[in-house]
N, C-alpha and C positions, 0 to 999 in steps of 0.2 A: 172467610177464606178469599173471598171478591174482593174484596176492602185490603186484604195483605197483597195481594195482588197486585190492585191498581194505586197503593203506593209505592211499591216496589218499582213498578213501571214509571211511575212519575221522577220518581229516584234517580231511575237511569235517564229518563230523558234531560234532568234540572243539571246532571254529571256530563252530560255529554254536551250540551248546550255552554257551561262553564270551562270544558277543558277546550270547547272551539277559541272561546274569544282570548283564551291563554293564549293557545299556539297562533294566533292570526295574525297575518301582514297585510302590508296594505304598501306597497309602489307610489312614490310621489314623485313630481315632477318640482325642482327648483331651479330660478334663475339666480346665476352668480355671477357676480363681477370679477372673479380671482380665483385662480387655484394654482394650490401649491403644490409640490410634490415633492416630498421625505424621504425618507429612506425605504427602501423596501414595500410596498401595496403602501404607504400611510400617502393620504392628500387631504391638505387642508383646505378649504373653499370660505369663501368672503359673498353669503349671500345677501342676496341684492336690496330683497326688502325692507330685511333687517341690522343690516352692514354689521352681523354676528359672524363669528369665526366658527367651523365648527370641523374638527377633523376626525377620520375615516379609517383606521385601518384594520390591518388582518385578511383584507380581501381584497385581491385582484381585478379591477374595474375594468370592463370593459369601454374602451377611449373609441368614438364616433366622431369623426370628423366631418359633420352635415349641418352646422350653422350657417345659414346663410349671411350678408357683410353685417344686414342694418339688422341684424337680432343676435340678444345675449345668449352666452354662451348658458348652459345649464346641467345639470345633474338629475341623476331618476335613482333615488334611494330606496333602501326597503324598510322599513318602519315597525319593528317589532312591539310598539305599543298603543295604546288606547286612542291615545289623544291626536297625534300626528304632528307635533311641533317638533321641529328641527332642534335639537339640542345636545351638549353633552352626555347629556344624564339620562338621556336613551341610550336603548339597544338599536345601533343603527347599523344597516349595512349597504355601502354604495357598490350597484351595482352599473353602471354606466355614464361613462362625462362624455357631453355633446361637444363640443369646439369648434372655431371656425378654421386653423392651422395647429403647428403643434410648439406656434411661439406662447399658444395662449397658456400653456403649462410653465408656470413659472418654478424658478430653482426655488429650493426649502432647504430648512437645515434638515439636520439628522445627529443626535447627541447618542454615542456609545459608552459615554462614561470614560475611564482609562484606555479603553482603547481607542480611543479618536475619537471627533466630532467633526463635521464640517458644513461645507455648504453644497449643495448638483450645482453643475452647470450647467447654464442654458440653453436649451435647444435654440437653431439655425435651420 
C-alpha cells in the first residue's frame, strides 16, 4: 500500500513538473535595426544579429520611447517555447518596442485580399 502510494505521488509530481515547462515563458530582450508596422497589432522587425525578418501579430505592444541616440532600438518578446530562438515557427508574443522617436516605426504593407491592400504612412 506504501509503494501505491509513493508512486502515485511521484506521478503527480513527474505531471506537474511536465505540465510547468508546457505552459512556461520566458521574456527576451532583442536589438533591431527596423520595425515595421502592418495593419492592425502586426510589426515586423529586422533583427540586428541575425538580419532575420520575423513578424508579430495578434497583440497590441506596448511602444517605449526611452532609447537613448547612440543605442539600438530594441524589442522584449515573450517566448512561449524551449529554446528561445527568435523565429517564425514559434509561439511568440511582443510585448514592448523600445525606440528612440516615433520616425523609428517605419510604414509596412498590409494585404486584405479584394478588399484593398496597401501601404501606412509615415510618421512625422
Amino acid at each position: 500500500m506504501i509503494r501505491i502510494m509513493i508512486f502515485f505521488l511521484l506521478g503527480l509530481l513527474v505531471i506537474f513538473l511536465i505540465q510547468d515547462s508546457w505552459t512556461s515563458t520566458e521574456s527576451r530582450k532583442v536589438l533591431v535595426d527596423k520595425i515595421f508596422v502592418g495593419d492592425s497589432c502586426q510589426y515586423t522587425v529586422l533583427e540586428h544579429k541575425s538580419n532575420s525578418l520575423t513578424t508579430f501579430g495578434g497583440y497590441v505592444p506596448r511602444v517605449v520611447q526611452d532609447v537613448s541616440r547612440n543605442h539600438k532600438c530594441w524589442i522584449v518578446f515573450e517566448d512561449c517555447t524551449s529554446n528561445g530562438v527568435m523565429s517564425k515557427n514559434h509561439d511568440l508574443k511582443l510585448l514592448e518596442i523600445h525606440i528612440h522617436n516615433p520616425t523609428d516605426l517605419s510604414p509596412g504593407g498590409w494585404n486584405y485580399g479584394k478588399f484593398g491592400s496597401g501601404i501606412n504612412a509615415e510618421l512625422n
